[in-house]
BAFI-3210 file (N, C-alpha, C; in Angstrom, 3 decimals, decimal comma, padded with zeros to 6 digits):
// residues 173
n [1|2|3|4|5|6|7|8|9|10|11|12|13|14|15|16|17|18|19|20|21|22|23|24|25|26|27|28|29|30|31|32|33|34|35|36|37|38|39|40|41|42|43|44|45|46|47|48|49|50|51|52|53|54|55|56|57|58|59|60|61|62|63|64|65|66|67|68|69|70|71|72|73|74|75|76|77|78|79|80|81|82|83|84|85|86|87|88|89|90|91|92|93|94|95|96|97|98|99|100|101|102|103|104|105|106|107|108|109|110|111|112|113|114|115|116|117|118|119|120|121|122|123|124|125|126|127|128|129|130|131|132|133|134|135|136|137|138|139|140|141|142|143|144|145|146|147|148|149|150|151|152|153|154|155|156|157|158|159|160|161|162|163|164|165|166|167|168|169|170|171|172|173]
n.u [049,651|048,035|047,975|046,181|046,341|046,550|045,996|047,217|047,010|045,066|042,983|042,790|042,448|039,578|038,911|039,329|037,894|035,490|035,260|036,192|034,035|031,636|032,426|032,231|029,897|028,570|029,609|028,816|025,839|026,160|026,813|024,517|022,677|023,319|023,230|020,453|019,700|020,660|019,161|016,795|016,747|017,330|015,104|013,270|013,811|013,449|010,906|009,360|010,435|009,890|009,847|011,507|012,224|013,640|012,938|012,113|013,143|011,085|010,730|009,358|008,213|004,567|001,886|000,350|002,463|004,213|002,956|002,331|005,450|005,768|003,882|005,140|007,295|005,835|004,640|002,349|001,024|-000,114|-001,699|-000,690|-001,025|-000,854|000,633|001,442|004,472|006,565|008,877|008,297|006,554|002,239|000,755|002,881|005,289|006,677|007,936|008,191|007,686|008,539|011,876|013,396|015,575|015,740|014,295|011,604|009,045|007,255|003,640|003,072|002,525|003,840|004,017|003,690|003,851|002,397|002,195|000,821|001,133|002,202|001,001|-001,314|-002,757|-006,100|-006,813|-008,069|-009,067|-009,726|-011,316|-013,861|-014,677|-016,010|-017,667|-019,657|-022,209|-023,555|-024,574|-024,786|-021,944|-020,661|-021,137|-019,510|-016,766|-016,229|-016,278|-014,062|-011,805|-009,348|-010,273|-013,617|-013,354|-012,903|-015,110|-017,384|-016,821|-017,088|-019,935|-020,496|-021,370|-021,017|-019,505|-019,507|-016,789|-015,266|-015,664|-015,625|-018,265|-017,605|-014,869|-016,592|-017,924|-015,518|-014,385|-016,075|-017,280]
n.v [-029,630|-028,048|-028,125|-028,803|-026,403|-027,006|-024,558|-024,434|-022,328|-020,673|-022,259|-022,659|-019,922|-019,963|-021,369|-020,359|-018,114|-019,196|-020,314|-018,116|-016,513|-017,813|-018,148|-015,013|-014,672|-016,515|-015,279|-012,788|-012,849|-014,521|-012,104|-010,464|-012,099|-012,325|-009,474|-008,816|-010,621|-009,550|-007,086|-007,322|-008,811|-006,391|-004,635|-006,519|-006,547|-003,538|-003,712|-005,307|-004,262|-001,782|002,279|003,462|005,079|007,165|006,926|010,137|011,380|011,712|012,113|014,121|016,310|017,707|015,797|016,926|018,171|015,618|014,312|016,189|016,017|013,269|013,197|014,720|012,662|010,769|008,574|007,684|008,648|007,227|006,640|004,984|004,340|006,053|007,755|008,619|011,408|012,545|014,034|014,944|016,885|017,030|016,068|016,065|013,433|010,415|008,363|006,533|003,821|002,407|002,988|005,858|006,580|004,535|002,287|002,451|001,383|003,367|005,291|003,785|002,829|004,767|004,184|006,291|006,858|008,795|011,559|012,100|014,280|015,270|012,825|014,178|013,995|014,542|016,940|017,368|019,903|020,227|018,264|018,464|021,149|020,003|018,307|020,107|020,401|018,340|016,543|014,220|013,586|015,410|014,992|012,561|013,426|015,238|012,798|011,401|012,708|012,788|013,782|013,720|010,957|009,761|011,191|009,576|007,092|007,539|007,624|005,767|005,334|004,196|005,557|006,658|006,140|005,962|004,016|000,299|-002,023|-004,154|-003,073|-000,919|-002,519|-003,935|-001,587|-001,224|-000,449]
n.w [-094,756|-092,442|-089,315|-086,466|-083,319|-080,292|-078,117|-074,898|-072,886|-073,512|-073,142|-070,232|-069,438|-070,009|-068,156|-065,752|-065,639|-065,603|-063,229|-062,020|-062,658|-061,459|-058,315|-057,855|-058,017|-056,122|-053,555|-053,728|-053,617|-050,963|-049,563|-050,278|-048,870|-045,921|-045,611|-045,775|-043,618|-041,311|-041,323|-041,311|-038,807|-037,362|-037,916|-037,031|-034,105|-033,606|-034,277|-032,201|-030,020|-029,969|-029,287|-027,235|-024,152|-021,628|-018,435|-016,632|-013,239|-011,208|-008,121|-005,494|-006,914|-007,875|-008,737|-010,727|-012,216|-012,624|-014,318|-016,919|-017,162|-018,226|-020,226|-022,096|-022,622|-023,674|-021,955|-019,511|-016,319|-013,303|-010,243|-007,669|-004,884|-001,522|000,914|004,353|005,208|006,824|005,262|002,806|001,232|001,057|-001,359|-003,180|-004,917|-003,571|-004,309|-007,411|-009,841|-012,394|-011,542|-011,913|-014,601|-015,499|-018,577|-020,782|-022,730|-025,014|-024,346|-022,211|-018,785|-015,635|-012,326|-009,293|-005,926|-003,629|-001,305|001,695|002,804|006,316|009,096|010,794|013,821|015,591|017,640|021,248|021,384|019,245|018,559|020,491|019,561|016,905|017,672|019,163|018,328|018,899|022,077|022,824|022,041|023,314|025,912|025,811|025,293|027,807|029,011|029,019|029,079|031,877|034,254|033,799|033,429|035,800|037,418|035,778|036,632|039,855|039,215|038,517|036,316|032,342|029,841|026,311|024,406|026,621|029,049|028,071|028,825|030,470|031,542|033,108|034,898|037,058|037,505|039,230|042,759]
ca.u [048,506|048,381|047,762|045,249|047,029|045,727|046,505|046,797|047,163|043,794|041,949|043,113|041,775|038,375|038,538|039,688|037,047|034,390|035,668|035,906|032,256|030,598|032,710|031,359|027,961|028,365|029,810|027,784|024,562|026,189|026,840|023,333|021,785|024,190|022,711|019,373|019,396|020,687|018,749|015,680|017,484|017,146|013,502|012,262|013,860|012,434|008,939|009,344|010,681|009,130|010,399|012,017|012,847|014,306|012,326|012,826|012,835|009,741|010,250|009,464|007,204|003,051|001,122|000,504|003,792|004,465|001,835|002,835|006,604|005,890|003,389|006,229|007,649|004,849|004,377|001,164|000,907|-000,724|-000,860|-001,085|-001,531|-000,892|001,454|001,753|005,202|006,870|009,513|007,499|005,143|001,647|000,773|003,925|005,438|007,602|008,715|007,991|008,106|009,792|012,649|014,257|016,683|015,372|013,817|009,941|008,133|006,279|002,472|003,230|002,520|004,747|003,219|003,721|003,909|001,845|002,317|-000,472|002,008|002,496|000,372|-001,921|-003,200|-006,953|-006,747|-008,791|-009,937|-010,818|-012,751|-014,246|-015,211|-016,625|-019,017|-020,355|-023,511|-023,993|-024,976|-023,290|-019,929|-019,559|-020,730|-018,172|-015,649|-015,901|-015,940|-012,852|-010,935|-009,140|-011,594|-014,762|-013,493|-013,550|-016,705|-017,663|-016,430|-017,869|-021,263|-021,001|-021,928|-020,344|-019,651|-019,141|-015,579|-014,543|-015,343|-016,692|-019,334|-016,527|-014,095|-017,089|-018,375|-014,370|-014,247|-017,589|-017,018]
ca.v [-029,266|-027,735|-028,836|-027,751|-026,211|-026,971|-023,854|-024,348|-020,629|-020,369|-023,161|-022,516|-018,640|-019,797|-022,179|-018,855|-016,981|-019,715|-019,939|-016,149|-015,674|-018,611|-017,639|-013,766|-014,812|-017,095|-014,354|-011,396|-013,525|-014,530|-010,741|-009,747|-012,764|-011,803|-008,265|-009,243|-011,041|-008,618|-005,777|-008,752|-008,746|-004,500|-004,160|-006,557|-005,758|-002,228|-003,844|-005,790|-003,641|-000,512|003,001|003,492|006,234|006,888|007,591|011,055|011,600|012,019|012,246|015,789|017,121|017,221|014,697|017,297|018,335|014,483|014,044|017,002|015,408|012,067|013,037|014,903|011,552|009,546|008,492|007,685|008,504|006,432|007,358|003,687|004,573|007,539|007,260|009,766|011,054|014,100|014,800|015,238|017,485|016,524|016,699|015,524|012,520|009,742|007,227|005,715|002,278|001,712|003,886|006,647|006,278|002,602|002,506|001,842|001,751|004,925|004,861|003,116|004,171|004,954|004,101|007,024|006,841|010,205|012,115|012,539|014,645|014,568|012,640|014,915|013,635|015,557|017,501|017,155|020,996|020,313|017,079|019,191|021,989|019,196|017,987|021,154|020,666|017,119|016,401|013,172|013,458|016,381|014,126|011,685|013,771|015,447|012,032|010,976|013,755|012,222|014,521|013,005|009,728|009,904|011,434|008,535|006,214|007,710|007,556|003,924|005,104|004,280|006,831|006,388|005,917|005,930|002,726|-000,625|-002,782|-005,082|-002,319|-000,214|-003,675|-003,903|-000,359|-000,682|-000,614]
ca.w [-094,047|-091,170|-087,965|-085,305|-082,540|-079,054|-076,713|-073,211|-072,190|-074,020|-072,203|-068,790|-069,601|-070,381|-066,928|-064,679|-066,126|-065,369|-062,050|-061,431|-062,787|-060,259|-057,233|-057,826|-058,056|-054,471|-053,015|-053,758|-053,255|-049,424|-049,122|-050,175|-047,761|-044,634|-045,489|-045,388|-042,382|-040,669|-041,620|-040,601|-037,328|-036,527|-038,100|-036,068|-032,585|-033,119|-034,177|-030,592|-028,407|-030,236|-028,994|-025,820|-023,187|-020,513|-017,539|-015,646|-011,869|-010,609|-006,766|-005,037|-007,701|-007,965|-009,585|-012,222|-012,736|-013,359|-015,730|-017,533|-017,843|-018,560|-021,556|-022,873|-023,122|-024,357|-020,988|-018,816|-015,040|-012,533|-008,719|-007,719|-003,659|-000,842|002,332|004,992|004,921|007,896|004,993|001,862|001,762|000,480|-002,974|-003,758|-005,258|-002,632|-005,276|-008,703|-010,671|-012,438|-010,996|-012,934|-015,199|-016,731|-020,158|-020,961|-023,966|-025,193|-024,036|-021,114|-017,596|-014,672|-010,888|-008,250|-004,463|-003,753|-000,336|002,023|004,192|008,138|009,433|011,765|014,528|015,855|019,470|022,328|021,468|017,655|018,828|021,138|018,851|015,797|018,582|020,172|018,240|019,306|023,147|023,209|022,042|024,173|027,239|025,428|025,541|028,717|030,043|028,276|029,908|033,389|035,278|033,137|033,327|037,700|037,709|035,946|037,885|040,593|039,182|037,784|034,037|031,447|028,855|025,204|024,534|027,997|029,570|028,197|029,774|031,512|032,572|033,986|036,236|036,918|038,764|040,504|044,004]
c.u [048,876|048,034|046,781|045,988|046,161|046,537|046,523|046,688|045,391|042,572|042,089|042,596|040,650|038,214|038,708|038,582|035,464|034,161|035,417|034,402|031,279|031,318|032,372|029,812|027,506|028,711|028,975|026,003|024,620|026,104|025,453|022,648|022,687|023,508|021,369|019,075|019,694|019,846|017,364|015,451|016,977|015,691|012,893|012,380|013,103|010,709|008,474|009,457|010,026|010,159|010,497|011,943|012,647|013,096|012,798|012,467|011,544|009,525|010,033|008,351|005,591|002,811|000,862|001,569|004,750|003,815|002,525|004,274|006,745|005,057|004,428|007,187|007,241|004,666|002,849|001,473|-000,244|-000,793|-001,658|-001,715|-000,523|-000,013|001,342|003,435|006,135|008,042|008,912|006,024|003,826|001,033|001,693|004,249|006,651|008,680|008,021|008,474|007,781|010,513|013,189|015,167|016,648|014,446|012,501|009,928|007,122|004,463|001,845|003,029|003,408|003,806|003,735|002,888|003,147|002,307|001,103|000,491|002,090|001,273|-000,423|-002,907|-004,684|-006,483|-007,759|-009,802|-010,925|-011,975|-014,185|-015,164|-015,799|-017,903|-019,733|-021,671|-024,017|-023,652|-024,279|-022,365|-019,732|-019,590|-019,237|-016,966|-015,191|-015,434|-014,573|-011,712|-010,522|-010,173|-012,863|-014,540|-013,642|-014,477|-017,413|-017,863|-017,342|-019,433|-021,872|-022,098|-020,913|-020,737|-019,192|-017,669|-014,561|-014,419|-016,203|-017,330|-018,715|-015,885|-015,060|-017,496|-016,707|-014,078|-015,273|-017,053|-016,103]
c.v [-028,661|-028,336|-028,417|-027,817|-026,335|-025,634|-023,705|-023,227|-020,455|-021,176|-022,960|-020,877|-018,654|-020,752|-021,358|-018,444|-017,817|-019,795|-018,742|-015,779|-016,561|-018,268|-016,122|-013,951|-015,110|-015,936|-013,388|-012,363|-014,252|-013,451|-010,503|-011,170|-012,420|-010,556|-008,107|-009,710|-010,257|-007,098|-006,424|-008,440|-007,498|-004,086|-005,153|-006,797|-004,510|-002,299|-004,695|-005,365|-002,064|000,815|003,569|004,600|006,321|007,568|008,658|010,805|012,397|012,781|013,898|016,466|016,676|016,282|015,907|017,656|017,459|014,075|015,155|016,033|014,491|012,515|013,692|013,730|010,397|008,816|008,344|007,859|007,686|006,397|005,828|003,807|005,431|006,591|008,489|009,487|012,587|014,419|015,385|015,504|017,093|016,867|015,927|014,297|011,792|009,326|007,134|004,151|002,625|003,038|004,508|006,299|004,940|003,317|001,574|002,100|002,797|004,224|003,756|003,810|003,608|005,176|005,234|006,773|008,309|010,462|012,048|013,483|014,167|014,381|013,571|014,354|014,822|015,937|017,251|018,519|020,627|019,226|017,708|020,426|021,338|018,507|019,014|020,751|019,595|016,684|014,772|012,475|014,776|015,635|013,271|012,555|014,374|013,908|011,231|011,651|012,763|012,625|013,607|011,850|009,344|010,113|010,314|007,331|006,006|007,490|006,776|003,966|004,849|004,756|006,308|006,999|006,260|004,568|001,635|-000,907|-003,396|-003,967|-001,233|-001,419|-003,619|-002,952|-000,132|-001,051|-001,582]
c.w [-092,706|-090,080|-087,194|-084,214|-081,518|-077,822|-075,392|-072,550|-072,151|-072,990|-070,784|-068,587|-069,226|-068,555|-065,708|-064,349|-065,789|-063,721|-061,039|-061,227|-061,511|-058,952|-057,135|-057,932|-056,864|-053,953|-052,877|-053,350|-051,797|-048,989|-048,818|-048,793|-046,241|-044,415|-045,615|-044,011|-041,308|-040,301|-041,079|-039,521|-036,570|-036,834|-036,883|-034,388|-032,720|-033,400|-033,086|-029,745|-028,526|-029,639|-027,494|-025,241|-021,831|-019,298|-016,447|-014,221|-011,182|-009,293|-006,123|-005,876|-007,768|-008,822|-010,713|-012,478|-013,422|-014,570|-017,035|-018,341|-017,902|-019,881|-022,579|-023,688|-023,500|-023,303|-020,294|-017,466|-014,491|-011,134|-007,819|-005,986|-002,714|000,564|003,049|005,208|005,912|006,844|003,255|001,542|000,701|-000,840|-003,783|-003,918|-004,469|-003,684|-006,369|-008,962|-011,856|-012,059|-012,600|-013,260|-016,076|-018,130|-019,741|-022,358|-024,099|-025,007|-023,058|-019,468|-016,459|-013,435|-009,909|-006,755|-004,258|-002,343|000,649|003,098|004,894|008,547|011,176|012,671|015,471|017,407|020,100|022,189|020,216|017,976|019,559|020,496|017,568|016,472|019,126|019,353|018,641|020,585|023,834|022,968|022,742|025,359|026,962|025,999|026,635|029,758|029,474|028,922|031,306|034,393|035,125|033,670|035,217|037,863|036,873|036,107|039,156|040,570|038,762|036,758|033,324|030,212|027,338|024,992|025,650|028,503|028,910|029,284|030,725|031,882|033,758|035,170|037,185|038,068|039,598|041,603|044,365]
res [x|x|x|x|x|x|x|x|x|x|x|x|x|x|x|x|x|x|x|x|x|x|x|x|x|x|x|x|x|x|x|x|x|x|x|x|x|x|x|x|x|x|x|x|x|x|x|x|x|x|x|x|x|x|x|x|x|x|x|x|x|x|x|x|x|x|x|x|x|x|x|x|x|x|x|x|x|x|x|x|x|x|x|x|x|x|x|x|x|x|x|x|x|x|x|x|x|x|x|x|x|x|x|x|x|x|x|x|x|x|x|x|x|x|x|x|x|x|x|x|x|x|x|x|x|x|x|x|x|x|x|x|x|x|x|x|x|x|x|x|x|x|x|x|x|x|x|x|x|x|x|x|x|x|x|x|x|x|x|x|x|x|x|x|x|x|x|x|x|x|x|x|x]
***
């Protein structure tokens, strides 16, 4: 009779091969979850932080000229409040917030510093010539003058924006 042969080559084949097939299965099924989570990871930073850009330099140019190149960049302007300013002339833009060069989110708005230029101070003529039709702001103002303001002194009145009630008692006699 014969015998039944037990092959060890054979059995240690079939235990490789069981081996082989469940360590390719863990593997590729850590791959694909590693590559999932990751891919998780980049969708939803860009569905958080959404789409970026960079903000240009604003300063020196009009409020429309900003508007203009911020909608280019999905951008909103905003001219949050006005300064007087003896090197930028008015119209024009001082500063921004967020400063150039940082990153915003698209449909976002950017605050501007606006200009009101040099601050201009009125004259003694223009005041002078905005009152001629009115009788007393020209007394006012003649008596505002050093001259005005002696003569009334002298005549113990007091003039609208020349002397209060206390400084005219003050210089009486």
């Amino acid at each position: 009779m014969r015998e039944a042969r037990f092959d060890p080559v054979e059995s240690d084949r079939k235990q490789v091969s069981r081996f082989s097939l469940w360590s390719s299965i863990i593997l590729m099924a850590a791959i694909l979850a590693v590559a999932g989570i990751v891919s998780a990871l980049t969708a939803m930073r860009f569905a958080i932080r959404g789409r970026e850009v960079a903000i240009p330099p604003l300063a020196g140019k009009t409020a429309d000229e900003a508007k203009e190149i911020l909608s280019h960049n999905g951008l909103l302007l905003k001219v949050s409040t006005s300064r007087f300013s003896s090197k930028v002339p008015e119209g024009h833009i001082l500063d921004q917030i967020p400063p150039s060069g940082s990153r915003l989110k698209i449909n976002r708005t950017v605050k501007v510093l606006l200009s009101l230029g040099e601050r201009r101070f009125p004259s003694a003529e223009s005041r002078r010539d905005e009152s001629a039709g009115c009788p007393a702001h020209a007394i006012a103002a003649q008596a505002c003058s050093w001259e005005g303001a002696v003569r009334s002194h002298f005549r113990r009145r007091t003039l609208h924006g020349c002397l209060s009630g206390a400084e005219a008692r003050n210089t009486r006699g």
